[in-house]
DSSP file (Angstrom, degrees, kcal/mol; ACC not computed):
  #  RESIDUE AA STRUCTURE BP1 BP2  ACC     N-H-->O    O-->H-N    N-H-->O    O-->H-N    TCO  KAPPA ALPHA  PHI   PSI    X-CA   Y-CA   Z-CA
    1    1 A X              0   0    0      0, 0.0   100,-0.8     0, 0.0     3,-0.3   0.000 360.0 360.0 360.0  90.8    0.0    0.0    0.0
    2    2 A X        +     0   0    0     98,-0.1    93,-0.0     1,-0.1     0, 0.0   0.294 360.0  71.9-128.1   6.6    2.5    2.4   -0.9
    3    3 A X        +     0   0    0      2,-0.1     2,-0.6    98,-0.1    -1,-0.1   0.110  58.7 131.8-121.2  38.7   -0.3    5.5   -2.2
    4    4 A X        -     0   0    0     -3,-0.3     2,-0.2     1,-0.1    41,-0.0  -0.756  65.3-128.3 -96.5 115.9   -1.4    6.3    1.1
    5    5 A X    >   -     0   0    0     -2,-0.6     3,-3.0     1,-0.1     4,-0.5  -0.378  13.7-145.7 -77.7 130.4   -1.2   10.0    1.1
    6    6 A X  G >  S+     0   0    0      1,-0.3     3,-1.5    -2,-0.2    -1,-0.1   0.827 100.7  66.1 -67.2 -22.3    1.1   11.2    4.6
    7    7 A X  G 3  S+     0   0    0      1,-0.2    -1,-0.3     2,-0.1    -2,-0.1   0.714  92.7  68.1 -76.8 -15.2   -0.9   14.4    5.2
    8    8 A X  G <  S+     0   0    0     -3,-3.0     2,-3.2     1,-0.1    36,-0.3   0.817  76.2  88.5 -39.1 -45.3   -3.9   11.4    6.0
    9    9 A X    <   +     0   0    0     -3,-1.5    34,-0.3    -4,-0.5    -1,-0.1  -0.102  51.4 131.0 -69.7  57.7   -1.8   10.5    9.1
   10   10 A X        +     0   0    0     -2,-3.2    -1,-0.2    31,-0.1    33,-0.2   0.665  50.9  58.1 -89.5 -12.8   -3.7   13.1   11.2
   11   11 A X  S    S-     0   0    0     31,-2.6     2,-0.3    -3,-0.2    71,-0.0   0.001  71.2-134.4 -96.1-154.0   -4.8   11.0   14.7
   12   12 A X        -     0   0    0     29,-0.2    71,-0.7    69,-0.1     2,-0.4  -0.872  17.6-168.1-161.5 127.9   -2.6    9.3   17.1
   13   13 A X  E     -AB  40  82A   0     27,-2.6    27,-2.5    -2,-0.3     2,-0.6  -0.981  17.9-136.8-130.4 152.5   -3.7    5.7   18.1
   14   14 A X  E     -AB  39  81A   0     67,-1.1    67,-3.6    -2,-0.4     2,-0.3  -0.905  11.9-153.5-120.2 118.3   -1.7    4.1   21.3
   15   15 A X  E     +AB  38  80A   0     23,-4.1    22,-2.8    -2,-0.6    23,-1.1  -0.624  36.6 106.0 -89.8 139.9   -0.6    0.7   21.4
   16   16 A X  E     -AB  36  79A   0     63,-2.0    63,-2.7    -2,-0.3    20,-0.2  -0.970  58.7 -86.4 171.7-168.5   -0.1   -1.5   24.6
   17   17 A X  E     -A   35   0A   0     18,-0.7    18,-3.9    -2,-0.3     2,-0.5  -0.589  38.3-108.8-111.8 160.2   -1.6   -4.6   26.7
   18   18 A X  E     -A   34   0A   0     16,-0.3     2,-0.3    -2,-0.2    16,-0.2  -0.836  44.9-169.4 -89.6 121.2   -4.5   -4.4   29.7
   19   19 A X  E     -A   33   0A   0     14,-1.2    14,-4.0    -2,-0.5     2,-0.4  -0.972  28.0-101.4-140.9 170.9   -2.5   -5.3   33.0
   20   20 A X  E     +A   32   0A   0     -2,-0.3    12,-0.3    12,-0.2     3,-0.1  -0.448  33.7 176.6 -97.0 114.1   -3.8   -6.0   36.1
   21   21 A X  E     -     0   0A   0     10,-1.1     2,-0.3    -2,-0.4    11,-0.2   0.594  63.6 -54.5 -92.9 -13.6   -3.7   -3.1   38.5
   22   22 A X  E     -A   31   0A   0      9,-1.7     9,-3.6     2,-0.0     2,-0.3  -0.990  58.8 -85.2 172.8-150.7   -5.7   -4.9   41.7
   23   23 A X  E     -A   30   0A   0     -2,-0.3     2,-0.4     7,-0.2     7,-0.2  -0.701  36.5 -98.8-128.3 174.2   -9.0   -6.8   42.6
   24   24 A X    >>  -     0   0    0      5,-1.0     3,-2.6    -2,-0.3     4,-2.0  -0.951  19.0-152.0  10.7  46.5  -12.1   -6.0   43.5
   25   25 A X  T 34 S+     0   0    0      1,-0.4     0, 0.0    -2,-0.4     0, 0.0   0.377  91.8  38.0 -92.2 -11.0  -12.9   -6.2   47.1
   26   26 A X  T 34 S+     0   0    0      3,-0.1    -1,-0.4     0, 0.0     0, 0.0   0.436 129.8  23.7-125.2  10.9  -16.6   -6.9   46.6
   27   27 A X  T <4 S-     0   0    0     -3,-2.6    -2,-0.3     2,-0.1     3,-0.1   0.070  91.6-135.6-114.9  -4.8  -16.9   -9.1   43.8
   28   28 A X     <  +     0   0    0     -4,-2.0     2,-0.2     1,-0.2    -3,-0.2   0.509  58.6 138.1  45.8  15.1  -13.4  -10.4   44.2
   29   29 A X        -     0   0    0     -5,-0.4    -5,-1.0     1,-0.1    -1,-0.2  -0.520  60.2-103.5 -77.6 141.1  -12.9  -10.0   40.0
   30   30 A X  E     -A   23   0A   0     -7,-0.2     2,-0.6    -2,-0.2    -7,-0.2  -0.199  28.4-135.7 -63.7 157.3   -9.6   -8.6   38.8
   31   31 A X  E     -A   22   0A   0     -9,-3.6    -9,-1.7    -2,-0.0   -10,-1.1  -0.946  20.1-157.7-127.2 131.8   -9.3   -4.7   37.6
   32   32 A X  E     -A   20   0A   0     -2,-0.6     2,-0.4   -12,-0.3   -12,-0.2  -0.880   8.6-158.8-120.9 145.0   -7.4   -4.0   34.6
   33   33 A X  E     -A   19   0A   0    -14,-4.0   -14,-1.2    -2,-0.3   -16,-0.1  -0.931  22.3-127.0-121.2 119.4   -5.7   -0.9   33.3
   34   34 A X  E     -A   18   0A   0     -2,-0.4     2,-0.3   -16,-0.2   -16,-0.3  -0.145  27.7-159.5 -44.9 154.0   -4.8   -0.3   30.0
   35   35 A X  E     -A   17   0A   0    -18,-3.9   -18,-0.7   -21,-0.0    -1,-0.0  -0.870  13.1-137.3-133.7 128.2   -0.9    0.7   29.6
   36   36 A X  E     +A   16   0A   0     -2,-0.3   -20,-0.3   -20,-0.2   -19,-0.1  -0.113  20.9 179.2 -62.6 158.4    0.3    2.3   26.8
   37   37 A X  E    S-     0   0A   0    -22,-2.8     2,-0.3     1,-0.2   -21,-0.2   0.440  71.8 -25.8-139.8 -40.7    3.7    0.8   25.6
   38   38 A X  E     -A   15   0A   0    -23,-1.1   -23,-4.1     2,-0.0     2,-0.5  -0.998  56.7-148.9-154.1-178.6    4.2    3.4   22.4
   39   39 A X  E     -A   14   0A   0     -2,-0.3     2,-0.3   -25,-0.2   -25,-0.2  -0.931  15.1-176.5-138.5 146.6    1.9    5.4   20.2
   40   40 A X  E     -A   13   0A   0    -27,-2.5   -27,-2.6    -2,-0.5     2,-0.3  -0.945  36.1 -76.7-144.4 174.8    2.3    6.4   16.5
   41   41 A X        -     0   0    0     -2,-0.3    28,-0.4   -29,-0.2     2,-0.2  -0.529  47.1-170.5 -91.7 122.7    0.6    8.4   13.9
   42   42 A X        -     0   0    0     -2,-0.3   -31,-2.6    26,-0.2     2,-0.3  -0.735  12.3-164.6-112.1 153.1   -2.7    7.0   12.0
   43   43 A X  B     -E   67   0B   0     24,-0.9    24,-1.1   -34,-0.3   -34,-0.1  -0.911  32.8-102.8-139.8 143.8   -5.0    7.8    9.1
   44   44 A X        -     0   0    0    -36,-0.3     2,-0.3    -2,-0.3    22,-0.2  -0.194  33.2-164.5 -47.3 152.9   -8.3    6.5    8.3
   45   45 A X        -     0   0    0     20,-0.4    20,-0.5   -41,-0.0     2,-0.3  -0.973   1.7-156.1-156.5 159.5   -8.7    4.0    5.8
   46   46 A X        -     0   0    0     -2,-0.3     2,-0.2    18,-0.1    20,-0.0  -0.822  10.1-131.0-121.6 155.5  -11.8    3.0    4.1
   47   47 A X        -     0   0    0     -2,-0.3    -2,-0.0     1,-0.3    -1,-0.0  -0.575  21.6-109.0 -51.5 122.8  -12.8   -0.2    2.3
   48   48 A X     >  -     0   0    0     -2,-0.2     4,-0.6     1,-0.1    -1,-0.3   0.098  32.5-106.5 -66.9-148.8  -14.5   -1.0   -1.2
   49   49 A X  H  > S+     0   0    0      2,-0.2     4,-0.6     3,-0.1    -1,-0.1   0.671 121.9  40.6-106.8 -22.5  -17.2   -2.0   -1.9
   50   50 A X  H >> S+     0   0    0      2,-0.2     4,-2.3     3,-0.1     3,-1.5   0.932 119.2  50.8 -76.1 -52.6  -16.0   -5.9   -2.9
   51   51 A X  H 3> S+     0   0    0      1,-0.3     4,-1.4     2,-0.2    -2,-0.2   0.997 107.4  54.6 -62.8 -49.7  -13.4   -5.7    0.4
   52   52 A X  H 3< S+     0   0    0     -4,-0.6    -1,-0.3     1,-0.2    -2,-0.2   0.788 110.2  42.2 -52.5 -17.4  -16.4   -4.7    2.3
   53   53 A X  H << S+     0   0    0     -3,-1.5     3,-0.2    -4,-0.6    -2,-0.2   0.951 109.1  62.5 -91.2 -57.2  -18.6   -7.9    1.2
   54   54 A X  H  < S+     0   0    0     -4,-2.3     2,-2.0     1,-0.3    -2,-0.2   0.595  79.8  84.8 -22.9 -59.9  -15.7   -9.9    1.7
   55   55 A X  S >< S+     0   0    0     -4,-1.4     3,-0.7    -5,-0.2    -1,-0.3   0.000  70.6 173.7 -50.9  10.4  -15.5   -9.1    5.3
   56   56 A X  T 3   +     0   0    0     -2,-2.0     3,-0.1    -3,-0.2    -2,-0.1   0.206  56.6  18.5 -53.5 170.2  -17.9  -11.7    6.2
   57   57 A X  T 3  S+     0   0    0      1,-0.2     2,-0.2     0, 0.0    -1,-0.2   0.798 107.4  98.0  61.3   8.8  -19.0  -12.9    9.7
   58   58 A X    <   -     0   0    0     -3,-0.7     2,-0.7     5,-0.0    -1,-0.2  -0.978  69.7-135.3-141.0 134.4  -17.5   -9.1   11.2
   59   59 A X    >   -     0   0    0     -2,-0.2     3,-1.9     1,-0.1     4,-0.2  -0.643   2.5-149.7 -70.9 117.4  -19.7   -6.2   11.8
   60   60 A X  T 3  S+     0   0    0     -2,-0.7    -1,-0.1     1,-0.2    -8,-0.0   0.114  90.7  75.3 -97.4  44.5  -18.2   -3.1   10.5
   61   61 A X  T 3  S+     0   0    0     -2,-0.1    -1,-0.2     3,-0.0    -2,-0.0   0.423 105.8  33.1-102.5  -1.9  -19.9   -1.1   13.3
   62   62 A X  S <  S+     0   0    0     -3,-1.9    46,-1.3    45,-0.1     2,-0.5   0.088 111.9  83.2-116.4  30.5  -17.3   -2.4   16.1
   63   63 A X  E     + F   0 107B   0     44,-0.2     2,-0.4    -4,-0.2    44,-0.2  -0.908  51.7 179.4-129.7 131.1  -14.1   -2.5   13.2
   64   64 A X  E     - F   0 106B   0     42,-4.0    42,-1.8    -2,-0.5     2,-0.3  -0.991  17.4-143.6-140.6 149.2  -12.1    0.4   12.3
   65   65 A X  E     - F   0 105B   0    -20,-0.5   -20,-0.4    -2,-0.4     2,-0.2  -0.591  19.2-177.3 -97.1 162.3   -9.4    0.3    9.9
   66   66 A X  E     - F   0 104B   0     38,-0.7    38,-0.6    -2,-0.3     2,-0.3  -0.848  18.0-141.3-134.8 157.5   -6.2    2.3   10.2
   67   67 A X  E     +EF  43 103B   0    -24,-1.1   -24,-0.9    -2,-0.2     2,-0.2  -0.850  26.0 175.8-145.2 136.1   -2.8    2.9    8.1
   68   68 A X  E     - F   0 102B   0     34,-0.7    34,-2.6    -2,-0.3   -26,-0.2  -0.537  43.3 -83.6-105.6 164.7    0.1    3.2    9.9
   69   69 A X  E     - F   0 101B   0    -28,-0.4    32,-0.2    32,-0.2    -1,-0.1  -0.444  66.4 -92.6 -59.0 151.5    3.7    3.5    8.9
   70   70 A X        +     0   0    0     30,-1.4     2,-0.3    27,-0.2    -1,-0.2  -0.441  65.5 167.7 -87.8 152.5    4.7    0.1    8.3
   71   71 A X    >   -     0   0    0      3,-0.1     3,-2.3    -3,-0.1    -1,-0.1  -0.927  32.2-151.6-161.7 123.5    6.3   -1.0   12.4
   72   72 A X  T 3  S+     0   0    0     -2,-0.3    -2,-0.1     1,-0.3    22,-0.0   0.138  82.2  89.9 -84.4  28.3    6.9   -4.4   13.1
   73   73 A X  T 3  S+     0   0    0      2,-0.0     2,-0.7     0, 0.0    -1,-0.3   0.427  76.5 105.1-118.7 -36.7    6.2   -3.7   17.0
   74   74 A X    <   +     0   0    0     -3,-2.3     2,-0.2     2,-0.1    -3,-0.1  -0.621  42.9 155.8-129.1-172.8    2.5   -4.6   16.0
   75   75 A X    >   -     0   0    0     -2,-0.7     3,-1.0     4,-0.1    16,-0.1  -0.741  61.3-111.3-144.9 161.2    0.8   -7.4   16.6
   76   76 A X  T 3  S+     0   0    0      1,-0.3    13,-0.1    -2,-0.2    -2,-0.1   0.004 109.0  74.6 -90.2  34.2   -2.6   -9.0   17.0
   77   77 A X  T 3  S+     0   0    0      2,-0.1     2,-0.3    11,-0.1    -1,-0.3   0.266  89.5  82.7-109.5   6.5   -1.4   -9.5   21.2
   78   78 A X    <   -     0   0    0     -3,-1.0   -61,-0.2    11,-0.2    11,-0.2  -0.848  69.8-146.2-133.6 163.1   -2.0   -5.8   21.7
   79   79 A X  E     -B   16   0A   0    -63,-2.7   -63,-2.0    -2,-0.3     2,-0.4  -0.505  19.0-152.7-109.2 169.9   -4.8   -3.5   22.3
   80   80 A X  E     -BC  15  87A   0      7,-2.7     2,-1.5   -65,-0.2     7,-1.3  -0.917   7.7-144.4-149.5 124.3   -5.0    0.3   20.8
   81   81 A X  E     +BC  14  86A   0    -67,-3.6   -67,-1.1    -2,-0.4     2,-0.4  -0.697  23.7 172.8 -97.2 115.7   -6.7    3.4   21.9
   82   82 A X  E >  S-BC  13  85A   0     -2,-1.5     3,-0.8     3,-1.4   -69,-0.1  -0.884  72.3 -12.6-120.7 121.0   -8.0    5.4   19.3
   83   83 A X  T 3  S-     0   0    0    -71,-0.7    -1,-0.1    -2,-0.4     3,-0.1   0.604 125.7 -61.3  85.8 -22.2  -10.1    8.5   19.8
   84   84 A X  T 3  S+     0   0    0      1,-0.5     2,-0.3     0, 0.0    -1,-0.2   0.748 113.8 126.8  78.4  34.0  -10.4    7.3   23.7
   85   85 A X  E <   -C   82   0A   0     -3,-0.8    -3,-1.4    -5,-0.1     2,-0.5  -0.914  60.0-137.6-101.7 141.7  -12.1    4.1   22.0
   86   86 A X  E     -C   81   0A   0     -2,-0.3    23,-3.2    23,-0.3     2,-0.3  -0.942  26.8-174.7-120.4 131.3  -10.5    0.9   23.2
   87   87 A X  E     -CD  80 108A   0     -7,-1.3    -7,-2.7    -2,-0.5    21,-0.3  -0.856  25.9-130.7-122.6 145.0   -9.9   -1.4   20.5
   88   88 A X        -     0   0    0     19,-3.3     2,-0.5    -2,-0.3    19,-0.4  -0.204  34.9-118.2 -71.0 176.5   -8.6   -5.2   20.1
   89   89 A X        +     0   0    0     17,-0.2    17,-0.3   -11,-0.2   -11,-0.2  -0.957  40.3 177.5-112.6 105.8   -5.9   -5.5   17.3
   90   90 A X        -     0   0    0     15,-1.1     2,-0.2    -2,-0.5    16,-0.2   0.808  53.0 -14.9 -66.9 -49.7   -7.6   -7.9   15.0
   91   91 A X  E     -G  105   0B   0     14,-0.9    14,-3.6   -16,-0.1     2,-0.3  -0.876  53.1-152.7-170.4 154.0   -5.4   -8.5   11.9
   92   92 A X  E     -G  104   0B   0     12,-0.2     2,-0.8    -2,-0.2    12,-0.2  -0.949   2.5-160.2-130.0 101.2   -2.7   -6.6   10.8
   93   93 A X  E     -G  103   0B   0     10,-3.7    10,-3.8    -2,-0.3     2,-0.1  -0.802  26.1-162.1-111.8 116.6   -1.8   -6.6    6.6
   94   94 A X        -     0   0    0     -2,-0.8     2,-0.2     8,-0.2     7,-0.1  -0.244  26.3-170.3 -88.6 169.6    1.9   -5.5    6.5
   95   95 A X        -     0   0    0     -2,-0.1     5,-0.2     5,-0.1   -25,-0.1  -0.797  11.0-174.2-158.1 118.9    3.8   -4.2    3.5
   96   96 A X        +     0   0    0     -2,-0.2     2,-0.2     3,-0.1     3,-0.1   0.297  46.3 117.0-107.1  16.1    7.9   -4.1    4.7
   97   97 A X  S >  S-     0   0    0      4,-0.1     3,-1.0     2,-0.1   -27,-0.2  -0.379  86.6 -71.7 -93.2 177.0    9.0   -2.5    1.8
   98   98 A X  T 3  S+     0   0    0     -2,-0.2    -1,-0.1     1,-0.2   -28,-0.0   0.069 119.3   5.6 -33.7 164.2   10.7    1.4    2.2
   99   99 A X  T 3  S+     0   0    0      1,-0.1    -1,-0.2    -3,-0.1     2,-0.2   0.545  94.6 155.5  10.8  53.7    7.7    3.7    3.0
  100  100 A X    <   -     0   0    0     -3,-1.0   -30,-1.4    -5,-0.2     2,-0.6  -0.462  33.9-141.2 -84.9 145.8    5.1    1.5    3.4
  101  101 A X  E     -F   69   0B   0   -100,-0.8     2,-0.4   -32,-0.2   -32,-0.2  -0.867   6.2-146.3-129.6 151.6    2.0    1.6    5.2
  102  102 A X  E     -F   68   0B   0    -34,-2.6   -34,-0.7    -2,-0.6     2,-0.5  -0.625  11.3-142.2 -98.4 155.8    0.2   -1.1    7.1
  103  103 A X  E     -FG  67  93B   0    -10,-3.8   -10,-3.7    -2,-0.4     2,-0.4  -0.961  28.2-162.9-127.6 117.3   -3.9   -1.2    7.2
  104  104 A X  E     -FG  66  92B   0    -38,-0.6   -38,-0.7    -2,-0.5     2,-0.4  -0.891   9.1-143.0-107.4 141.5   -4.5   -2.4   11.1
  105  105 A X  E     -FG  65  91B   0    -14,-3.6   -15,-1.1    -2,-0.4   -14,-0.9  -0.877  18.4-172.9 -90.3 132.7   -7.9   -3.8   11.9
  106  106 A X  E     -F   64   0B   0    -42,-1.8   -42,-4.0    -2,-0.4     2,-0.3  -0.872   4.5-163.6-141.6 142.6   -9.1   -2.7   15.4
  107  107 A X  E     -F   63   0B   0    -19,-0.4   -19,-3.3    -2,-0.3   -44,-0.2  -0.943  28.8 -99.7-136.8 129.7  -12.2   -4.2   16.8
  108  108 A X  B     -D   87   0A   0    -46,-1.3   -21,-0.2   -21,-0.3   -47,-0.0  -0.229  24.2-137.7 -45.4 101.0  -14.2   -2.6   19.9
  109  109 A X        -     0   0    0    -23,-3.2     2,-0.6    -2,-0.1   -23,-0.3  -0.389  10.9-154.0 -66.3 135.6  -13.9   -3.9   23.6
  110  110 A X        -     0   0    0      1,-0.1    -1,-0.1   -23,-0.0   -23,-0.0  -0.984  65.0 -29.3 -82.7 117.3  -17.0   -3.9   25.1
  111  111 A X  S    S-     0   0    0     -2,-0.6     2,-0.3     2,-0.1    -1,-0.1   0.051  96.8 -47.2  80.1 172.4  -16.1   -3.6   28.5
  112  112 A X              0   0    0      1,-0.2   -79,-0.0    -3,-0.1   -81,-0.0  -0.736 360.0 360.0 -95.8 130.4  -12.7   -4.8   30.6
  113  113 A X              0   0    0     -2,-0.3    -1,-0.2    -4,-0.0    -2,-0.1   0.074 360.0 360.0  59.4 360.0  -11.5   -8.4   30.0
């Protein structure tokens, strides 16, 4: 994906994992905090009309697409906040060659765990 225009790259989405910051003292469930581990610069990125059909068996009201500069730091283990939405990292479609951009799939925590 190499004609994804940089002046696109207008958000900031933050990558990292949920760890466990205590318990609960009256349901005795654990409480998790996101932590950021780094953050880089994002652009929207939109679908056709074929890739959208494609898509089966995912809602594209809890999925948002991204393109990032291509960074081999992610991965479908990590979570991303975008917007102050907290999003799973779903799939990742890389491109490693020079100035390359990755299209990252993020799908929408409901809730903590």
């Amino acid at each position: 994906m190499k004609n994804y225009n940089l002046s696109r790259l207008n958000k900031r989405v933050q990558f990292g994992v949920e760890k466990m910051s205590g318990f609960n003292p009256n349901t005795g469930e654990n409480i998790t905090k996101f932590s950021p581990t780094f953050s880089v610069w994002c652009g929207e990125y939109t679908l056709t009309i074929s890739n959208t059909i494609s898509l089966t068996g995912t809602t594209a009201t809890t999925n948002q697409l991204i393109a990032v500069r291509h960074d081999d730091r992610i991965t479908t283990t990590l979570e991303a906040i975008l917007d102050g939405v907290m999003y799973r990292v779903a799939g990742v479609s890389s491109d490693s060659e020079l100035n390359a951009y990755d299209v990252v799939t993020l799908t929408k925590v409901n809730g903590h765990g």
